[in-house]
N, C-alpha and C positions, 0 to 999 in steps of 0.2 A: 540613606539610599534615595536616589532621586531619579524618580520615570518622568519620562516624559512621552507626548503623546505622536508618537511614530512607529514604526515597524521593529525595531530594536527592543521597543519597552514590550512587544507582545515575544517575540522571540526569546527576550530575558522571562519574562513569565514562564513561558510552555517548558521554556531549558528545566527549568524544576518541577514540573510536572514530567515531564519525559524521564527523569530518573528516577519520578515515583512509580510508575509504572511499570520500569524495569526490576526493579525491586516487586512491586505486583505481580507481572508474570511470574519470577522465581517462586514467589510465595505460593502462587495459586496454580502454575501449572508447570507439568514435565517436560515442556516444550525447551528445545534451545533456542535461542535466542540471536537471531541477527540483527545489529540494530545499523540503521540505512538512516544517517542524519540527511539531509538536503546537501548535495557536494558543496557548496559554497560555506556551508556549515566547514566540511572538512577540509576544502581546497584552501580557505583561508583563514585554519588555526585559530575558529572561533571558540574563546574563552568558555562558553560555556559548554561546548562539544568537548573541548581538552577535559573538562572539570569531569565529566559525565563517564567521557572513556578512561579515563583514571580509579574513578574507583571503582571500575567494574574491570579492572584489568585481568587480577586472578583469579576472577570467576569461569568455571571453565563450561558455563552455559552459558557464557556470553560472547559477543565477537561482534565487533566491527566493520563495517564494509564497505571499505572508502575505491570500490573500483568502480572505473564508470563504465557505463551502460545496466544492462539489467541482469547481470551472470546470477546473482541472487535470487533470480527467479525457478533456476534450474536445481536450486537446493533445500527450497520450504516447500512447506506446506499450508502454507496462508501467510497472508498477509495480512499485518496490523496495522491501518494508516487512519488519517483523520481522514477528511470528505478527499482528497487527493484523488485525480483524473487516473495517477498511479494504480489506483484499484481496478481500472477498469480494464486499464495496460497489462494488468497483473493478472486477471482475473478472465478474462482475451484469451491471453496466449498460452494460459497452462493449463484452464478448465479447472482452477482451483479457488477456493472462495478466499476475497477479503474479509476481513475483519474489520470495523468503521467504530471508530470511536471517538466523540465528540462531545461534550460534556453539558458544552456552549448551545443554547440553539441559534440558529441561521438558516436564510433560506437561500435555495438553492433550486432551479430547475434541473439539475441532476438526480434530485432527492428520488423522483418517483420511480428511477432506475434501478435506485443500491440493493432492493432487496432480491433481484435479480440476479447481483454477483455475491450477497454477501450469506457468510454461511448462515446456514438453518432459515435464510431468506428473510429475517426480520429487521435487516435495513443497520439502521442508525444505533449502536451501544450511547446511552449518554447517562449512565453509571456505574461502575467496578459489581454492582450485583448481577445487570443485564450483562455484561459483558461476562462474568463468571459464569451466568447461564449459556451464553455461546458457546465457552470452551468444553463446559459439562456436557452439551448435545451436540458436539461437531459429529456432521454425518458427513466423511467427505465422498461415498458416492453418489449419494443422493443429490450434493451439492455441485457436483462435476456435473449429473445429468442437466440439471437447472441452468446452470450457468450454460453449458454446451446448446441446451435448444434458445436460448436468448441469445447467443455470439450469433449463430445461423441466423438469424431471425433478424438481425441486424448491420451483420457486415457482411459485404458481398466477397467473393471468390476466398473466401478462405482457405489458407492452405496452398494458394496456387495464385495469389495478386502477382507475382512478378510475369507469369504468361501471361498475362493481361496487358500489364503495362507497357510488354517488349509486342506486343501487338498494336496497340497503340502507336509506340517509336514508327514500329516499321509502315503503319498508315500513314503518319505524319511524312515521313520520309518523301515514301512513294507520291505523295499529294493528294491523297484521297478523303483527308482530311483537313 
């Protein structure tokens, strides 16, 4: 086997950690399981995506979700993602906590935010015990409220951005902008 040193060789890495982990949640918790590769993963029949949904085919906590956009979000109840901006997208729009799990350390100007959305509010998972300790103390209304007064607190018109924007149009339109 021969890595080399570009983006392939970290995506060939993660590919078998991604399926330890799948195998993790079963072991460790009752949750079902969506798993959401990157679409380019699935749009373009990567090897290591095929290998990964295969042998999780007849598991019937598991399931695949090769649709685009975010329909996904209307059917968990957290999200498991690495530092991905998705958590925040995730965690935005449903009042439900991410799960961050990173094993790696890296630094990030996003960092001082995650515990903001993520459950029980301690941020960053970066090993299979912490992250066990997450699933064992998921409080998710505690975690709704938390997450819900930080959305406020940081995006404006929530709820109602499109009467905004069509206010906007219609300034622009009229010349008053």
């Amino acid at each position: 086997m021969r890595y080399c040193s570009n983006d392939n060789m970290n995506l060939n890495l993660f590919a078998g950690f991604e399926n330890s982990l799948i195998e993790w949640l079963l072991e460790n918790t009752t949750y079902n399981i969506s798993f959401r590769a990157h679409p380019m993963n699935f749009q373009n029949n990567h090897t290591f995506y095929q290998l990964i949904k295969s042998k999780w085919a007849n598991e019937s906590r598991v399931r695949f979700d090769e649709k685009m956009g975010n329909d996904f979000c209307n059917f968990s109840d957290l999200l498991l993602s690495d530092v991905s901006t998705t958590a925040f997208t995730y965690s935005f729009s449903t009042l439900r906590p991410s799960v961050l799990f990173a094993p790696l350390q890296f630094q990030s100007p996003m960092a001082r935010y995650f515990p903001s959305i993520t459950a029980g509010g301690g941020g960053i998972c970066r090993c299979l015990k912490e992250l066990k300790m997450v699933f064992d103390n998921l409080n998710l209304k505690q975690d709704y409220k938390r997450i819900m007064e930080f959305r406020d607190s940081v995006v404006y018109n929530v709820g109602h951005s499109e009467e905004v924007i069509i206010r906007q149009i219609d300034a622009i339109l009229k010349g008053k902008i």
